[in-house]
N, C-alpha and C positions, 0 to 999 in steps of 0.2 A: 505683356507677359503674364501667364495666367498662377495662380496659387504653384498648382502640379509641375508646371515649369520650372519655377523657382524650388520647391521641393526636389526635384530633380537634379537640379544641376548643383544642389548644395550636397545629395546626397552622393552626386560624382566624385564630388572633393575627395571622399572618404573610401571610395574603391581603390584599391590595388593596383590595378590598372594604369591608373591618372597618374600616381608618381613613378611609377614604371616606363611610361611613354615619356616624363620628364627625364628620365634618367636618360633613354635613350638620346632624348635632343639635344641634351647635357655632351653627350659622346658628339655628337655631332661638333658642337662649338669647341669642343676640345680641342678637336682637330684643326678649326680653321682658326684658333688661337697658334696653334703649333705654326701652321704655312702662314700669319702674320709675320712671327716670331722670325720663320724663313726669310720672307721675302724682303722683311725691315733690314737684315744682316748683309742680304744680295743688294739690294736696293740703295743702299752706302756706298758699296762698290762701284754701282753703275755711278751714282751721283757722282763721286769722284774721278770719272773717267772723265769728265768732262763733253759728253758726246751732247750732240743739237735736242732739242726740246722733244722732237719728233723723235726721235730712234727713240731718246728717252723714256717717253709715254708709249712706244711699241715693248719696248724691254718689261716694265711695267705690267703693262697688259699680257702680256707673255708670261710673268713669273707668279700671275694671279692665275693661270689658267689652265697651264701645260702641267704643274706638279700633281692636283688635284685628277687630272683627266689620264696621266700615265700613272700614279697609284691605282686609280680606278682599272685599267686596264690588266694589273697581274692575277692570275689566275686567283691565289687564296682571296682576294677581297672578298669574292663574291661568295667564298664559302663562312669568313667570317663574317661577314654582315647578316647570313642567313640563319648563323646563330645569335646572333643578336636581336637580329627582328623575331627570332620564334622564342626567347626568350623573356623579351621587354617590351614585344608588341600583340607576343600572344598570336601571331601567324602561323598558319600550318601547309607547311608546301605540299604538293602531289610527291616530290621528289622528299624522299628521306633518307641520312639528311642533307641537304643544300648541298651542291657540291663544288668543288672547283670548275672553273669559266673554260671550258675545253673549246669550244667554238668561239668565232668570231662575232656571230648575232650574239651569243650573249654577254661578253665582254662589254659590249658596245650597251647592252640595256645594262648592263652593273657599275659601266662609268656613270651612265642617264640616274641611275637610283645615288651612288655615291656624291654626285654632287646635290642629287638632291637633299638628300639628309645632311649635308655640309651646308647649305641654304637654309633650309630649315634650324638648323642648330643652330646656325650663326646668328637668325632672329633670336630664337627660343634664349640663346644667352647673354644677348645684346640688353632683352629684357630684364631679364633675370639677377641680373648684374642692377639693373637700375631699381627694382623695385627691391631686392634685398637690401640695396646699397642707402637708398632714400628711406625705405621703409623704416630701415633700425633708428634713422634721426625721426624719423613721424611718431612711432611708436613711445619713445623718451620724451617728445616736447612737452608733454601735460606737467612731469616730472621735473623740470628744467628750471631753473629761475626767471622769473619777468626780464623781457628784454626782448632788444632786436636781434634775431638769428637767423643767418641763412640757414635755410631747411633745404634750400634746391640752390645749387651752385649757383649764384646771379640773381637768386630772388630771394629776397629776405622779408620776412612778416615779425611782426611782432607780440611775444611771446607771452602772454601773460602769466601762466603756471595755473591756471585754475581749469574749471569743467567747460569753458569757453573754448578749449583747445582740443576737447577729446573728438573735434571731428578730424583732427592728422591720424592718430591709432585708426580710429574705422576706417579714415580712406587707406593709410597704410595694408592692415588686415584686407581689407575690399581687395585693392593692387596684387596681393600676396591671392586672394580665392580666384581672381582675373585670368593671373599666372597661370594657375593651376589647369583652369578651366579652357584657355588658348589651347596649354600646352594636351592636354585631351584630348580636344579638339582635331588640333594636328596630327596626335599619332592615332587616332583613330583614321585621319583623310590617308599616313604612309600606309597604315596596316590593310589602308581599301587597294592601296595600290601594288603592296608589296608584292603579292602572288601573279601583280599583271605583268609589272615589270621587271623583278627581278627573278621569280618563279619561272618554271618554264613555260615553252609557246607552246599552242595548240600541236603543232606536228612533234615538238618535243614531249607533249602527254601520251602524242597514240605511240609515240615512238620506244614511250616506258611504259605503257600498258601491256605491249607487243612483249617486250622484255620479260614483265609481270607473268601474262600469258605463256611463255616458253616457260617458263623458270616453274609456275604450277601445275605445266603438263610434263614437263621432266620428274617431275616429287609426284605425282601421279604417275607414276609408270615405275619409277622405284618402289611406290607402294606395291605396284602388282607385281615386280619382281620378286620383290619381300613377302607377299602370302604367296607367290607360286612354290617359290626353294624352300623357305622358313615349313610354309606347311606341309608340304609331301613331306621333308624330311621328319618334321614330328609326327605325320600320320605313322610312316613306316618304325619309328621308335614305338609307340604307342603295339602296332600289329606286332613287333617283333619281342616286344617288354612280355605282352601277354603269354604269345606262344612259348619263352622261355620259361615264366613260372609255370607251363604245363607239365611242363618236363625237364623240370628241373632236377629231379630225384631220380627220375624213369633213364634219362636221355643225356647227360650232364656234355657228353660232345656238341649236340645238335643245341643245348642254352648256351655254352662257352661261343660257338659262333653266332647264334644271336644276339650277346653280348657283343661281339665285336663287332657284329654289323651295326649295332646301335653306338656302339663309341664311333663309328666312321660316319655314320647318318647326323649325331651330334654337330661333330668337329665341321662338317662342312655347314650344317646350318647354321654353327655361330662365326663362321667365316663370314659365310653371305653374310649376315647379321651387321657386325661389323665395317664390313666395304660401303653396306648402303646409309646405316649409322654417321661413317664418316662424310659421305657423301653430303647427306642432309645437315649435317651442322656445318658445312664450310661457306664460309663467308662468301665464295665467288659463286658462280650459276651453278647449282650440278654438273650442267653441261661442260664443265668448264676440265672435266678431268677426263679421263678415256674410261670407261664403264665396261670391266669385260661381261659380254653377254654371252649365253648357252645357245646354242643351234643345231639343228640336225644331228650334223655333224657328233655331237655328244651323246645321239642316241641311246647306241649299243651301251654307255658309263650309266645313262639313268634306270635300260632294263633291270641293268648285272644289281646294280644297287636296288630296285624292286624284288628284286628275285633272293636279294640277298636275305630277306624278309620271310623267308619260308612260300612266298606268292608265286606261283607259275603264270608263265607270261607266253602268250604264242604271239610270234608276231610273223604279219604277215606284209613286204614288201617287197612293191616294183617301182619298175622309175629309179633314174638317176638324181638321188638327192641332193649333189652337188650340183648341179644347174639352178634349184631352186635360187632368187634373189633373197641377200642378204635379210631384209628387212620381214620376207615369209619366212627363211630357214628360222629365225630368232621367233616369232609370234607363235611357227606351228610347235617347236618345241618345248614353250609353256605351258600351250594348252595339252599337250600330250603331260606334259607332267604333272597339269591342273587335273587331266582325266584319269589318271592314275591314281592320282589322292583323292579324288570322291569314289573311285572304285574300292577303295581302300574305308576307305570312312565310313560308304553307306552300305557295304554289302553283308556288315552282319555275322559275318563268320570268321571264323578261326583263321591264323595266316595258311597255312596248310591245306584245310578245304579251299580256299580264294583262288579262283581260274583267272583270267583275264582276255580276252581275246585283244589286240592290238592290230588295227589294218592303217598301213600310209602307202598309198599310191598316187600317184607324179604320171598324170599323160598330157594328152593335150586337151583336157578339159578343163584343167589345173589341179590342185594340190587337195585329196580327199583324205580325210581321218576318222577313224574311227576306234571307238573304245566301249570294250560289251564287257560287261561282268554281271555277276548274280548279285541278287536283291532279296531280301525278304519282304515278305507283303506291306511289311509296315512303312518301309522305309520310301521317302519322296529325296532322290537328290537333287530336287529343284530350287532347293529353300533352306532356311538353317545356316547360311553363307552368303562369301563374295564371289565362291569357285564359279560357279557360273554366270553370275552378272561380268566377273572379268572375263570371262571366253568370249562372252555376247560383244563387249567392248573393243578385246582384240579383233575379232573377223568382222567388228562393223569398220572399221577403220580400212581391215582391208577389202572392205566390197565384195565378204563371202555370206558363206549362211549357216545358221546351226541349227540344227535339228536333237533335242536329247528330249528323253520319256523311256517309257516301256517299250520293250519288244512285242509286238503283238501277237509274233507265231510261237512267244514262250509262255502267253499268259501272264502276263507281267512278272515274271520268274527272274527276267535281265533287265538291265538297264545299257540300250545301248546312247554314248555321245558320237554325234557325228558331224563333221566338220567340212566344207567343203570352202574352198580357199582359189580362186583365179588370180591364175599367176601367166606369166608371158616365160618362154624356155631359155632366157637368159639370165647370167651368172650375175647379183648385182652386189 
């Protein structure tokens, strides 16, 4: 064993770690002190029945093996042990945290781990017991009076009380850094093991990946539900706040209702606000609650609300929108409301001069949208935002295409967004 070796393993002594993993194996022997404790109390019983040597040694073997293997088998074991090992052994499962043994494969690996750290303990204390126990008389012999002393139950030396003796202390102290160093040892070999066998199996990783996966693409689409609503309705505050300090003084009817339409544009966006808020902090999947979503269907409520804005809107459709499937009716009418608030945002002018042109039509080609309003030169709605990386996200999902820039027959005067969406003519 070389210098660094020994530097090594003396400096393990003194890690965190080391009596941590003692403590653990400590928990261990506790236990199989207890089901001694048991089966000495049963084990009386049976003796006194008097039954053949044979049943006897079955009984026996039975009361050493069954208690240990049906504790192992209730659900909480396996979620308390997994606080234990991530606490004393410094393990970190995929699964946080550890949970109760729902399945039968894993019951079955959390008796396999249970007894083993009942194994393991039972040595770690079998030890422990011996080497504290002998250690504290090795420790004292130097101290003692000249004489003959048992020092180890059955073997007695003879004591003299001088420096002759002080090789008991070091081997004692040695015994005591051995302890230490086993016990390391070993909960370094459970903690290799813990994540194999009592963590989950390979089909139970992708199985919570999958979960993982859902759970990040549902908080990902509240997001986009949350800049869709949250920000048209602050755009149209914003368009509606301005046009009313215009004419404030001049018009004081035509500000009292863009005041009102801004307390109503308010109130719903800190609705939404709230519903997706609660959403995201609840402990079960988001998925986990019914999510009302906007479709089509709510068209004509988000013109009236645009329009409430001092904004003229022409809209222009055909096609029966109720055909559309549920999952287009909810995407196209984000993006219409996504296309509404960059029309709002980038075009630069007053709520009042603001035109909008609005086209949705439904044939058999599928589902086309479109949104033109005016632009100042300066202005790109390409950029500056999520509006349009989240439209891009919606219609990639549905396997449509978007097309948004200048008009080219206005000279770049408009900005049209245009959306085209294949859909099948069933209700879904």
């Amino acid at each position: 064993m070389t210098v660094k070796a020994v530097a090594h393993a003396i400096g393990s002594l003194w890690r965190t770690s080391t009596y941590l993993r003692w403590v653990y194996l400590l928990l261990g022997s506790a236990l199989v002190l207890a089901f001694i404790l048991v089966d000495s109390a049963l084990g009386a019983v049976v003796t006194d029945l008097g039954l053949p040597k044979v049943a006897t040694g079955i009984i026996w073997v039975l009361m050493g093996l069954v208690p240990p293997v049906v504790l192992g088998l209730l659900p909480a074991v396996r979620e308390v042990e997994g606080i234990a090992v991530e606490s004393l052994l410094a393990v970190r499962f995929d699964e946080r945290p550890l949970g109760p043994a729902r399945t039968w494969p894993q019951r079955r690996r959390t008796v396999a781990w249970f007894c083993l750290h009942l194994v393991a303990g039972g040595v770690i204390g079998i030890l422990s017991t011996i080497v504290f126990g002998v250690g504290a008389i090795w420790l004292a012999a130097p101290f003692r009076s000249a004489g003959s002393r048992d020092i180890v139950p059955g073997w007695s030396y003879d004591i003299r009380g001088n420096w002759t003796d002080l090789w008991m202390p070091a081997a004692a102290i040695g015994g005591l850094a051995g302890l230490f160093l086993l016990s390391a040892a070993v909960g370094a070999l459970l903690a290799y093991l813990a994540p194999r066998v009592l963590g989950p199996t390979a089909a139970e990783r992708i199985e919570l990946l999958e979960q993982q996966t859902a759970t990040l693409a549902e908080r990902n689409r509240l997001a986009r539900e949350l800049h869709d609503s949250v920000g048209h309705a602050l755009s149209l505050v914003t368009i509606q706040a301005a046009a009313a300090r215009r004419v404030l003084a001049s018009d004081p009817d035509f500000a009292e209702n863009a005041l009102a339409a801004m307390e109503t544009s308010a109130r719903a966006a800190l609705a939404d606000l709230d519903h997706v808020l609660g959403l995201l902090r609840d402990d079960r999947r988001p998925g986990s609650r019914t999510t009302p979503q906007a479709t089509l269907g709510g068209l004509d409520r988000l013109v009236e609300a645009t329009r409430a804005g001092g904004i003229t809107i022409e809209v222009d459709r055909s096609g029966d929108l109720d055909q559309l499937p549920a999952a287009v009716s909810r995407e196209a009418y984000r993006i219409v409301q996504e296309g509404l608030t960059n029309a709002i945002r980038h075009a630069g002018r007053p709520a009042g001069e603001l035109a909008v042109d609005l086209s949705i039509r439904l044939d058999t080609s599928g589902l086309r949208l479109a949104v033109t309003n005016p632009m100042n030169g300066k202005s790109d709605q390409s950029g500056g935002g999520r509006g349009l990386a989240g439209i891009r996200e919606r219609v990639a999902v549905l396997r449509g295409t978007v097309d948004a820039g200048p008009v080219p027959e206005t000279e770049g005067r408009s900005w049209r967004l245009a959306v085209r969406l294949p859909v099948s003519m069933t209700k879904g």
